[in-house]
C-alpha positions as CSV (number, residue, x, y, z in Angstrom):
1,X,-6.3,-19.4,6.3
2,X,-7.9,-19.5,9.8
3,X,-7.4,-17.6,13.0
4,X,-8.7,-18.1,16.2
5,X,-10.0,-14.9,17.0
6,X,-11.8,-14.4,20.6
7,X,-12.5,-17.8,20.4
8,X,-14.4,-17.9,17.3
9,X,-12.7,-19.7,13.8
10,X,-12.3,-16.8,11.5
11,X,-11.0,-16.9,7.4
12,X,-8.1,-14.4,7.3
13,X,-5.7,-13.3,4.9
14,X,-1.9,-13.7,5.2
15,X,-1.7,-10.0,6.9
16,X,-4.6,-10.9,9.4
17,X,-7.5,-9.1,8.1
18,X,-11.0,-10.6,8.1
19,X,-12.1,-12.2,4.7
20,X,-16.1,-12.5,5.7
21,X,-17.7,-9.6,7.3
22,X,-20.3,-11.8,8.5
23,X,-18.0,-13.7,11.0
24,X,-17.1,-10.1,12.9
25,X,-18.4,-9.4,16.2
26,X,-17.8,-7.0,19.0
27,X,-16.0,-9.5,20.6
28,X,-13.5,-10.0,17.9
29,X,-13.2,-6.4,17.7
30,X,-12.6,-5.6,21.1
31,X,-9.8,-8.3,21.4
32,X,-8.1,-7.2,17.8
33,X,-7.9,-4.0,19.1
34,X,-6.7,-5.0,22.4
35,X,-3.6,-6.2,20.4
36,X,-2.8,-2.6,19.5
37,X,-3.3,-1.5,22.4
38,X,-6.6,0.5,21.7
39,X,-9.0,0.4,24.6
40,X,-12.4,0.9,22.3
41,X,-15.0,3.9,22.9
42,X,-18.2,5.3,21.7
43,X,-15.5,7.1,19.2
44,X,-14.1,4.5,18.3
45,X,-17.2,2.3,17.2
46,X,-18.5,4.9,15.0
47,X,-15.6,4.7,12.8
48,X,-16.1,1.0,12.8
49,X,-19.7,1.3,11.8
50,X,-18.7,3.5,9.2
51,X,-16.1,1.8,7.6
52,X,-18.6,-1.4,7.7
53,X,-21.4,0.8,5.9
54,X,-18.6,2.0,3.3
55,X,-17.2,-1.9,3.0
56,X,-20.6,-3.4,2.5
57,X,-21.4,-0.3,-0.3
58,X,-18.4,-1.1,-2.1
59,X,-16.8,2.4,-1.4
60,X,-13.6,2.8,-1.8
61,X,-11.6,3.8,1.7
62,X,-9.0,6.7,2.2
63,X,-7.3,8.5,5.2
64,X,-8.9,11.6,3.4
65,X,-12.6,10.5,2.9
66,X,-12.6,9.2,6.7
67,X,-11.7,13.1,7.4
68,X,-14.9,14.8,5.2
69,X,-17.1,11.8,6.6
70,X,-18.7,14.3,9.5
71,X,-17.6,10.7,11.9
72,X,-14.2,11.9,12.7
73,X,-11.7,14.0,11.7
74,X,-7.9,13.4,10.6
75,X,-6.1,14.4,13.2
76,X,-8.7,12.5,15.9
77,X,-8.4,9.5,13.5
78,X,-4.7,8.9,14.4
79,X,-5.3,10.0,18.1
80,X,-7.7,7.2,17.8
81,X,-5.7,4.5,15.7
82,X,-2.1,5.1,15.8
83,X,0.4,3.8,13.8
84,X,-1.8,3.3,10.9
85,X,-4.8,4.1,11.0
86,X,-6.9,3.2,8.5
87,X,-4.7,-0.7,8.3
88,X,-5.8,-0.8,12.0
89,X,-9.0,0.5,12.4
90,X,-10.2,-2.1,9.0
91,X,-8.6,-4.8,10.9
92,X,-10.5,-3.8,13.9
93,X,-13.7,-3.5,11.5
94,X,-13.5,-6.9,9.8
95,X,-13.2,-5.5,6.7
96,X,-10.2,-5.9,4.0
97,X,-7.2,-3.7,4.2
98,X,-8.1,-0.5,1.4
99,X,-6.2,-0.6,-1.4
100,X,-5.0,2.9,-0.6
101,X,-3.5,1.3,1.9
102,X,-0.2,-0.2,1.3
């Protein structure tokens, strides 16, 4: 299905996440995040970038290996994305919801 995402046609799922990493852009970021109400920072886009580098490596995502990646830690995770942070932040990221996820 398509979205209209910061003005660029984008392939998403039926929950809204990204299908093609290679459509994401800052833009599309910034205005995904804007709908949770997340004003992006330097903090913010690290986590992004290392969800990407995880996605494109075929790693497997967790609340707990975001906290022993060295980017961010737990609690600072969900000060960062609440209400979900690892749904919102992959959203935000381009990247398919984790399986862990649920």
């Amino acid at each position: 299905m398509e979205k209209i995402i910061a003005g660029k046609t984008v392939e998403v799922n039926e929950e809204g996440y990204m299908l093609n990493l290679n459509e994401w852009n800052k833009e599309i970021a910034n205005e995904l995040a804007a709908e949770h109400e997340i004003a992006m920072n330097d903090e913010h886009w690290k986590v992004i970038d290392f969800l990407q580098d995880q996605h494109r490596n075929e790693v497997p995502l967790s609340i707990r290996k975001i906290g022993k990646s060295g980017v961010v830690d737990i609690k600072k995770f969900y000060a960062l994305f609440p209400n979900g942070p690892l749904k919102i932040s992959s959203k935000i990221a381009g990247i398919t919801k984790p399986v862990s996820c649920i």
